[in-house]
N, C-alpha and C positions, 0 to 999 in steps of 0.2 A: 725415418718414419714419415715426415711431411714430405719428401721425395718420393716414396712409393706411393704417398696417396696422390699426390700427382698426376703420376704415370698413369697409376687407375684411371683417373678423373680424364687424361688424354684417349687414353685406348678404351673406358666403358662408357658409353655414349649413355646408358640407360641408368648407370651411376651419376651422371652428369644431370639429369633431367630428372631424377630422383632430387637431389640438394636441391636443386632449383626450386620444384615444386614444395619441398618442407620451409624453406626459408618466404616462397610467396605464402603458404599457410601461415604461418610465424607474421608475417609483415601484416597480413588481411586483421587477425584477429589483435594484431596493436590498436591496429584502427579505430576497431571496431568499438574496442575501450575504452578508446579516447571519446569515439561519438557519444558513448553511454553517459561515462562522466561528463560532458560538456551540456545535452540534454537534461541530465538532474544538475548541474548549477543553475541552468539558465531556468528551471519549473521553481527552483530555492528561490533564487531572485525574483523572480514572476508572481509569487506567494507572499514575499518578503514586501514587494511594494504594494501591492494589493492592501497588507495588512495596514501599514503607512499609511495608505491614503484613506481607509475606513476612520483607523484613528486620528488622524486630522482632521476630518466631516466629523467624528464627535463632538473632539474637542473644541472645534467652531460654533458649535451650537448653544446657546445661552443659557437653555435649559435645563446645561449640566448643574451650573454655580447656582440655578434657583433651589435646585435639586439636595444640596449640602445641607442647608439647616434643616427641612422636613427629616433627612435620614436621622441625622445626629436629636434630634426631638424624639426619634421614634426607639431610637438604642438606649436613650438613657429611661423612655418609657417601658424599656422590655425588659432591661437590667433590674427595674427597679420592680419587678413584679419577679425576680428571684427568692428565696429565701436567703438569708443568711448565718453563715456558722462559723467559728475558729476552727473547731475538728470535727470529723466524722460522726464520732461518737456524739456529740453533742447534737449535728446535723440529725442524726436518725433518730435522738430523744428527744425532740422539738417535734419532728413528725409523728413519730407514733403518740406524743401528748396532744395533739388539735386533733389528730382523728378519735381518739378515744374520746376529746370533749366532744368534737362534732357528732358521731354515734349515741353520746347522750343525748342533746338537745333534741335528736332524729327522735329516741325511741327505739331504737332497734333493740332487741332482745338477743341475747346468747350470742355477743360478741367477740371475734379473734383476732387480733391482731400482729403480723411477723411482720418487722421492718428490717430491710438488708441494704449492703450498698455495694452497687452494680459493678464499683470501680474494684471495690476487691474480689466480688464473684470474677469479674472477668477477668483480673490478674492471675489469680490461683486458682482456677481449672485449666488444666492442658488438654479438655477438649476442642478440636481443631474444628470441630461442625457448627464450633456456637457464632453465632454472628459478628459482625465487627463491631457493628456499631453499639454494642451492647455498652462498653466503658464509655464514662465519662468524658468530656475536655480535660485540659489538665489544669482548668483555674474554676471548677464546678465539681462538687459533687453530687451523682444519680442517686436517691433513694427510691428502692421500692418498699410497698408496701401490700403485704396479701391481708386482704379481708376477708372474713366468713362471718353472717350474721341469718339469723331468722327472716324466711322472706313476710315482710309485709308493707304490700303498695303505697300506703302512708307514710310511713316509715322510710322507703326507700328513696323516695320522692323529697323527702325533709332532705335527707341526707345528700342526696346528689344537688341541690338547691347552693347545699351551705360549700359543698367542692366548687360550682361553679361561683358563684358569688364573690369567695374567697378572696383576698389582695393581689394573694401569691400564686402563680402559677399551678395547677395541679392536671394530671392528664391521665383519665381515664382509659388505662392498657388493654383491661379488661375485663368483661360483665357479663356474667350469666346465673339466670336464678332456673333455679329449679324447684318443680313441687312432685314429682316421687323419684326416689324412693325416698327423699326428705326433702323437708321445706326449707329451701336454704339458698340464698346468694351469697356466690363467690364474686370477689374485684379483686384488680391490680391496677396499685393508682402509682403514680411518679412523681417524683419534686425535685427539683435542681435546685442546688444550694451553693451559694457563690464561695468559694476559701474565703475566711479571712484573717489576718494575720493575728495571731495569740500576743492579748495584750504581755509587757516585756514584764519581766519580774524586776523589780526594783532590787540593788546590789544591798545585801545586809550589813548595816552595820556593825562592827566591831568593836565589845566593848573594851576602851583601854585602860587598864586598873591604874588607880593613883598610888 
C-alpha cells in the first residue's frame, strides 16, 4: 500500500503539491497557536506585575496602619447598634413588642402589625424572580415588619422620631400614606438581629436512692 502511494506521489505531480500544500496549511496554523498562546501569557504576566506593583505603592503607604484602628472603632460601633437574639422566634417578638410600644407612645390609632423573617421567606419560596439579596447573612437574622395605622401628621412624626432615635438600627423600606379611599399609612421597616448562641441547658441531676 505505501508502495503504491509512492509511485502515485512520483508520477502525479498535482498529488505531490496537493500534500505539500495540506501539510504547509497544517505547519501555518501550528504557529499560529503558539503565537496566540505566547500573546495571552505574556498580557497574564503584564497584568500580573501591574497588579504587584499597585499593591506594593499601597502597601508603602503609612496611611494604611493609621487606617486599622478607625476601621475596627467603627465595626464594633455598627455591631453594636444590631439587635440581639438566641432564636428567630424570640428575634421577631422583641420587634413586634418596641414597635407596638413605640405606636403607643406615637398615638396612632387602628394599629397592625405582621412581623416575618426574610431568611425563611427567601428559603421556602421557589420563586426564581424574587431577589437575591432578600436573605439574610448567615450570622444575622432580617426581620421585617408591615405596619398599617390611621394617618395622622402628629402621630406619624412622633413615630418616625422614636425609629430614628432608636439605639438599634432600624430601616425604613417603605412609606406611604394615603387619604382616599382611606386614611391610612402603610410601612415596611427592617431590623437585623445578630444570632446568639442559646444559653446551654445545665445536665440534670439524678436522683440516687439510698
Amino acid at each position: 500500500m505505501i508502495d503504491d502511494l509512492l509511485i502515485q506521489l512520483r508520477n502525479n505531480s498535482r498529488l505531490r503539491w496537493g500534500i505539500m500544500l495540506i501539510a504547509g496549511l497544517c505547519w501555518l496554523y501550528a504557529v499560529l497557536l503558539l503565537r496566540d498562546n505566547l500573546l495571552e501569557q505574556q498580557q497574564q504576566h503584564r497584568l500580573t506585575a501591574q497588579y504587584v506593583s499597585r499593591l506594593g505603592t499601597q502597601l508603602a503607604q503609612p496611611e494604611w496602619l493609621n487606617r486599622i484602628a478607625p476601621t475596627k472603632t467603627l465595626a464594633v460601633q455598627l455591631e453594636g447598634r444590631l439587635w440581639q437574639a438566641p432564636t428567630s422566634g424570640l428575634a421577631q417578638a422583641a420587634f413586634q413588642e418596641w414597635l407596638n410600644s413605640a405606636m403607643l407612645k406615637a398615638g396612632v390609632t387602628r394599629p397592625q402589625v405582621t412581623v416575618t423573617l426574610i431568611e425563611e421567606v427567601a428559603g421556602s419560596a421557589p420563586d426564581q424572580t424574587q431577589p437575591a439579596d432578600r436573605s439574610a447573612p448567615a450570622d444575622l437574622w432580617k426581620v421585617k415588619a408591615k405596619l398599617g395605622f390611621d394617618f395622622n401628621a402628629a402621630a406619624l412624626l412622633n413615630f418616625m422620631k422614636q425609629v430614628e432615635s432608636h439605639d438599634k438600627q432600624i430601616t425604613v423600606a417603605a412609606l406611604k400614606a394615603n387619604k382616599e379611599p382611606v386614611n391610612r399609612v402603610e410601612m415596611e421597616l427592617l431590623a437585623y438581629f445578630q444570632k446568639q448562641a442559646a444559653p446551654a441547658t445545665p445536665p440534670r441531676k439524678e436522683l440516687v436512692p439510698f
